[in-house]
C-alpha positions in Angstrom: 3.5 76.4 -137.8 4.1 77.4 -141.7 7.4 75.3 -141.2 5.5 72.2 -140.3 2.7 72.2 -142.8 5.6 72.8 -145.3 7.4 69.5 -144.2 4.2 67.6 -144.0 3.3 68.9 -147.7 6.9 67.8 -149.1 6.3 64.3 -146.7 2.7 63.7 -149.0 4.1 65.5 -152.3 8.0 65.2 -152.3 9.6 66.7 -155.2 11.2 63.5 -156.3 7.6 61.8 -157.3 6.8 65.2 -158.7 9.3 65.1 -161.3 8.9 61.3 -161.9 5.1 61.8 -162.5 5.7 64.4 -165.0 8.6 62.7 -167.1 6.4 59.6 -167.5 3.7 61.8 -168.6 6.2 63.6 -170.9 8.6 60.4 -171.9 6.4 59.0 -174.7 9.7 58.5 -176.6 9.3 62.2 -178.1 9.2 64.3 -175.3 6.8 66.3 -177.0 4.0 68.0 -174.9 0.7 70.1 -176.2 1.1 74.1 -175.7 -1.8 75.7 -176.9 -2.3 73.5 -179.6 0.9 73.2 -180.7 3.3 70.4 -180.3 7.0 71.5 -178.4 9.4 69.3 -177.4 11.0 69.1 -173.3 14.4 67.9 -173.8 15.8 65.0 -171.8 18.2 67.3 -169.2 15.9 70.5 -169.2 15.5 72.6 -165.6 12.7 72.3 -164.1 11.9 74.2 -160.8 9.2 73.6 -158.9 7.7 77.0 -158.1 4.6 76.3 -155.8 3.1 73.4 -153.8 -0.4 73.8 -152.3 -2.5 72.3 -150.6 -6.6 73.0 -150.4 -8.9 72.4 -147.8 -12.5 72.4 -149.3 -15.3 73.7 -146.9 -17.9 71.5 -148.6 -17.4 68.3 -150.1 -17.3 67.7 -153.5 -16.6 71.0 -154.7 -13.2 70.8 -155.8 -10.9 68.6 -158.0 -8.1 67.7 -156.3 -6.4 68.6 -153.0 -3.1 69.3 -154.4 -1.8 71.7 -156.8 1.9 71.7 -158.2 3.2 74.7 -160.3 6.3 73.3 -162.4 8.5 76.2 -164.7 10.1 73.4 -167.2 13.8 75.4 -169.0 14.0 77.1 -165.6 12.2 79.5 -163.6 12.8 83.4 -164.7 11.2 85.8 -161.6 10.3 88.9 -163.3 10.0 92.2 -162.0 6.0 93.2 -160.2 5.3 89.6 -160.7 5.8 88.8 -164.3 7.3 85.7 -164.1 8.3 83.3 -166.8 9.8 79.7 -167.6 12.0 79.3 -170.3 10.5 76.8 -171.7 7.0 76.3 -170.3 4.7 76.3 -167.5 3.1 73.0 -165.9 0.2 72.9 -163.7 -0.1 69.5 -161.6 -3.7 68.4 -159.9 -3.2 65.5 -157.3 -5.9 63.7 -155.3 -6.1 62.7 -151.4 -4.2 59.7 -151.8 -1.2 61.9 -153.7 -2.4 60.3 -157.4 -1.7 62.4 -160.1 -5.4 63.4 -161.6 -4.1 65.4 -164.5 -1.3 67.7 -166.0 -1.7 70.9 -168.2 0.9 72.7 -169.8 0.4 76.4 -170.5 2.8 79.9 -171.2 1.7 81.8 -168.6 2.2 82.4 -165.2 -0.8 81.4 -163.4 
């Protein structure tokens, strides 16, 4: 059954879109991105692993933003030891909608 919902999940969100939705977000002819108020730059070849795709089924309506959540590790992931994990360069957090519509992108240090 996990192998199913996983198939279905990469049918709705496949990682090709993923990565095209994030390098027009990031392709503003700088490639520079906000981290925690500070301005970095994601260089045009950098690794990016996709670490997690979720999906969330709400119990009430209205209660959530977004049905999809995509955990990006831009410069690579790095899997630390008792879960301290890290990207080498940053972290991105992707929120879809229903219809598989990016709703918004944050960028952030940590693994969360």
């Amino acid at each position: 059954m996990a192998d199913q919902l996983a198939n279905l999940l990469n049918l709705i969100l496949p990682d090709e879109k993923i990565l095209s939705d994030l390098w027009e977000t990031v392709d503003d002819g700088n490639n520079k991105v906000e981290l925690n108020d500070t301005w970095i730059e994601i260089p045009n070849k950098t690794q990016i692993d996709i670490v997690t795709k979720a999906y969330f089924l709400e119990s009430f309506p209205n209660i959530g933003f977004g049905v999809y959540k995509v955990l990006l590790a831009l410069g690579g992931f790095n899997q630390g030891l008792h879960g301290f994990h890290s990207a080498g360069i940053c972290f991105s957090t992707m929120i879809y909608d229903r219809k598989s519509d990016l709703i918004t992108l944050d960028f952030h240090k940590d693994f969360r």
